[in-house]
N, C-alpha and C positions, 0 to 999 in steps of 0.2 A: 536760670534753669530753663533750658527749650520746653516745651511746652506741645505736648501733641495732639489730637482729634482723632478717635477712631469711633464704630459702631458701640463699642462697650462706653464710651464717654460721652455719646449721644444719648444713652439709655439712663448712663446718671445724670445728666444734666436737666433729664424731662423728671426724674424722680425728685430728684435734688427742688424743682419747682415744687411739686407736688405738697413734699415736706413744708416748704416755704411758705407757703401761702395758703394751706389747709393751718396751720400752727397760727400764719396771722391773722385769717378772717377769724378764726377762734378765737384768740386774745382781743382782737379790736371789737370783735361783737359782744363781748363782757362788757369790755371795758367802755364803750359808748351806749351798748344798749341798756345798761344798767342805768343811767342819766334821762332815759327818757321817760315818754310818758305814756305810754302806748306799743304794744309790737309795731305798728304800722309806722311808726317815727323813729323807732328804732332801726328796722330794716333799713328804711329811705337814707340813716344818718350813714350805717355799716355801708353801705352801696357806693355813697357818694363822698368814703373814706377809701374802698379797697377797688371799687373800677378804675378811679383818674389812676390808680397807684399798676394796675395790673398791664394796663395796655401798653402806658412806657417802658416799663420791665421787661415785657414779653420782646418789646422790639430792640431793647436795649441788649437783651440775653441775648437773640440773632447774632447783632453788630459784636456782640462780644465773643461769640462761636468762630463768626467771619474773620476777623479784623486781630482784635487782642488775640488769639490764641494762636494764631497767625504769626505772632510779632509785630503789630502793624498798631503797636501802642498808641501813636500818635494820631494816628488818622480815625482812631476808636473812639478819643476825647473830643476830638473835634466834631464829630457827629453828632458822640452822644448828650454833650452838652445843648449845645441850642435845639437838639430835638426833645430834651424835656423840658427845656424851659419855655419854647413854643407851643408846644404838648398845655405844658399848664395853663397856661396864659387860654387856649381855646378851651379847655373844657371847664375853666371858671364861668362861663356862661351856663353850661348845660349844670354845672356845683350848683348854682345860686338858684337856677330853676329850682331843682331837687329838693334842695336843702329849707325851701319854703314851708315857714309853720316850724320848723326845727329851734332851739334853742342851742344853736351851736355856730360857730363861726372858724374856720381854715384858711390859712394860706396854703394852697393848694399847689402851688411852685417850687415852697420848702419840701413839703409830703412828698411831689414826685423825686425830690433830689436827693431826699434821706433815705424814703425805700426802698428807689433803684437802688441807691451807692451799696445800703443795706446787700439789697440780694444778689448784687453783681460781685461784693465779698465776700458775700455766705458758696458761691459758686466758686468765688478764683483759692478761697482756701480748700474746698472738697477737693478743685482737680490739681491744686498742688499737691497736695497728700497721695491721691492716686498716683501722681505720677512720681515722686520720690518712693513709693512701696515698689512701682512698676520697674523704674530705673536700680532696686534694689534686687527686686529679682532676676532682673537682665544679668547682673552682675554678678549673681550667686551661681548662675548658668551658666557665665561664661568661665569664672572662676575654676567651678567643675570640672568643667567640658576639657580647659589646660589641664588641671591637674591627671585627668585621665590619659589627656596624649601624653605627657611628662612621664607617667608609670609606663605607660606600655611602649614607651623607649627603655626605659631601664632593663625594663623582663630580658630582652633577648640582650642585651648590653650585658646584663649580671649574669647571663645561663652562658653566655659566651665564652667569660673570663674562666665562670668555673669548670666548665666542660673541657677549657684547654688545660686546666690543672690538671683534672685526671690522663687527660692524652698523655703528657707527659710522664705520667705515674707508667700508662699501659706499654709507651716505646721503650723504656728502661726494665720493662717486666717487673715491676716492683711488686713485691706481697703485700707492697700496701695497696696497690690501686683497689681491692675490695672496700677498704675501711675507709680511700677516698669515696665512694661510688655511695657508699652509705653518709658520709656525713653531705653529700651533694641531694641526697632523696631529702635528709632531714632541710637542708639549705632552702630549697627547692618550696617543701611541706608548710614553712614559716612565708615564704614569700609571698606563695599561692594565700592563703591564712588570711596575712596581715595586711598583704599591699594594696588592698582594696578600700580599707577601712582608712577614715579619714585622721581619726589618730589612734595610737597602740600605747599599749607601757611600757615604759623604757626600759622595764626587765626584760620584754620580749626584743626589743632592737636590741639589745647588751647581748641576747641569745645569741640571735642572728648574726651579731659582729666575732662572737667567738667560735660559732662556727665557723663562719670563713677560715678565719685566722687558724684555725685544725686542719682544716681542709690544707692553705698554705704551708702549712708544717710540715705534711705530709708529701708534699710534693716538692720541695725543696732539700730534705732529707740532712737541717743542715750547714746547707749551706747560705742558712744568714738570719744573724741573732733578731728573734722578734721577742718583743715584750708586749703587753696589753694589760695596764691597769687600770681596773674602778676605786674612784676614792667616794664614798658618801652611799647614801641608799636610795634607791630607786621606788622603793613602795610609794604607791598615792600618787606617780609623774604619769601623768602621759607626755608623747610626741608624735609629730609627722613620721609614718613610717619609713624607713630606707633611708634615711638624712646620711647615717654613718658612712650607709656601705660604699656610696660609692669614693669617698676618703680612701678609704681602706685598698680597695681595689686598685685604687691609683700608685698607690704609694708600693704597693708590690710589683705592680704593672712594668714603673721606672725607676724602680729600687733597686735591682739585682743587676749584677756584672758578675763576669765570670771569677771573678776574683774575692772568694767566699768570706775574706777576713775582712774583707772592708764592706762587706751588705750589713744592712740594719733596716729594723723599721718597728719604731716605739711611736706606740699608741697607749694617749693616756685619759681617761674620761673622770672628769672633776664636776661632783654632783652637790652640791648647796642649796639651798630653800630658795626658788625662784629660780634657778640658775643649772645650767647644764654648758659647760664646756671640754669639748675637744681638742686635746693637742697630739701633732703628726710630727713625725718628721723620721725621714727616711735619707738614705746613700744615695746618689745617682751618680752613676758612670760616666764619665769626662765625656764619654761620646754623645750624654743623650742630652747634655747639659741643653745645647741648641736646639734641640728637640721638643724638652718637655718646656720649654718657655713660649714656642711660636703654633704646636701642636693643639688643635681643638682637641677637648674630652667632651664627648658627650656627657656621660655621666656626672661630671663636675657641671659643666655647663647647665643641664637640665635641673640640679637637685641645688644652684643656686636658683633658677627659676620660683622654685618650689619654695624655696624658704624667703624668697619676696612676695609668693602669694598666701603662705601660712604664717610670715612671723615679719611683717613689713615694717619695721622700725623698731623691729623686738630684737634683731641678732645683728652678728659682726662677724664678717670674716676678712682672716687676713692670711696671704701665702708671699714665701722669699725664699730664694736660694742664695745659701752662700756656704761658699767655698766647698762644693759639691756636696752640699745637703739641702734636700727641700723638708720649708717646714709649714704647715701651717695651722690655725687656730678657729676654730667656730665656738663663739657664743650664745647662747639663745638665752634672753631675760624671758623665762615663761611668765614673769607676772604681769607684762603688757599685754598676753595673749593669753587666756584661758582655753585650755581645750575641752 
């Protein structure tokens, strides 16, 4: 895990001390001055426990700001070793001073090597924790930040498709183009609604998918048998919103030829406890055969995106043409992924 330095990890790290060694001159002033004989030998033993211990720490905690966080592991040990162990070895002079009249005795080489090690751990686990919470909110951000530009490719990708359905309603003059023009407000109404929200119920996607599919009825007048079945119940599921539509859209997009006995386009959604899958499959015309195989879709393209950032080892998809029918299948195990 890289490891970073900023103002906000200079403020924990001076806290982070604070904590450390207000906690142990408290516990080691019980704990040694309870043994003596007097405040006055008390204090002198507490002093010449937590000064040898504070000054290598402090200098130690530098090299470790410097150096370790750095990455510079190597050259951190090297330092910090013989500088405590030099450390001790000189202020055993000024210990033995001190320590006169005391009824105590220290290796004061160990002390400095267990405290330091001590608070240079109590340190290097605080700023790993900061920094996996920090790298996870990085991540939740930038997660977002896609999924927003993913949506707001769709919007005008999805108002496109449908707005040329009614075109085609209005050059024909058809009396349906009202009843398209109204199920395009309702299409429209759910989009705005939903597409925002990070997941919906899959009653309201089921909505949305059959509107469309009204809307396609309407403008094709006809000519080319669609079906759309739900098998199972949708209460108590959520999901990513718009996953369906742009299947849907596709599959009518390169569906249709002029030749109304051979269009089709069955859509069938199979709903199980943990489990939601889609299956498509549609006609395509000898001419688009090369087309729809080497042709970018946005909307496929982007709402596979989506469902490697909502459902990352949770779902399957799989597409094939044969013998001029595209089919294909999405899985999504919702119980790797709670929404």
């Amino acid at each position: 895990m890289k490891l970073l330095i900023n103002s906000n990890d200079k403020k924990q790290a001076l806290m982070d001390s604070l904590y450390f060694w207000s906690f142990w001159i408290l516990f080691t002033g019980l704990l040694v001055g309870i043994a003596q004989s007097s405040l006055t030998e008390a204090l002198k033993a507490v002093s010449a426990l937590i000064i040898p211990q504070i000054i290598p720490a402090f200098l130690v905690s530098v090299l470790f700001d410097v150096l370790f966080m750095k990455k510079r592991i190597a050259l951190f040990f090297i330092i910090s070793i013989p500088l405590c162990y030099g450390f001790g070895i000189a202020i055993n002079f000024w210990f033995r001073w001190i320590m006169k009249g005391a009824n105590m005795q220290v290796n004061n080489e160990i002390l400095i090597f267990v405290f330091t090690s001590m608070y240079i751990g109590f340190r290097y686990v605080r700023v790993a924790i900061s920094q996996r919470i920090l790298l996870k909110e990085e991540e939740n951000k930038r997660v977002t930040a896609e999924l927003q530009y993913l949506r707001s490719q769709l919007n005008p990708h999805f108002l496109f498709n449908a707005l040329n359905s009614i075109y085609s309603l209005i050059l024909t003059q058809s009396d349906k183009a009202g009843e398209a023009t109204l199920n395009l407000s309702e299409l429209m109404r759910f989009h705005i609604d939903l597409s925002g929200k990070q997941f919906i119920e899959l009653g309201d996607e089921i909505a949305m998918a059959e509107r469309y599919i009204a809307l396609e009825k309407l403008k094709l007048q006809g000519r080319c048998n669609i079906q759309f079945t739900v098998s199972g119940t949708a209460e108590k599921i959520k999901i990513a919103p718009l996953i369906f539509m742009p299947f849907l859209e596709n599959a009518f997009k390169h569906g249709i030829s002029s030749d109304a006995s051979s269009n089709f386009v069955r859509a069938n959604l199979i709903i199980n406890p943990g489990l939601v899958l889609l299956e498509i499959s549609n006609s395509i015309p000898q001419k688009k055969i090369a087309e729809k195989t080497a042709e970018t879709k946005v909307g496929i393209e982007n709402t596979i995106k989506r469902l490697d950032l909502h459902y990352k080892n949770a779902y399957t998809f799989n597409s094939s043409v044969k013998e001029n029918v595209y089919s294909m299948s999405l899985k999504i195990d919702l119980t790797k992924h709670a929404a």
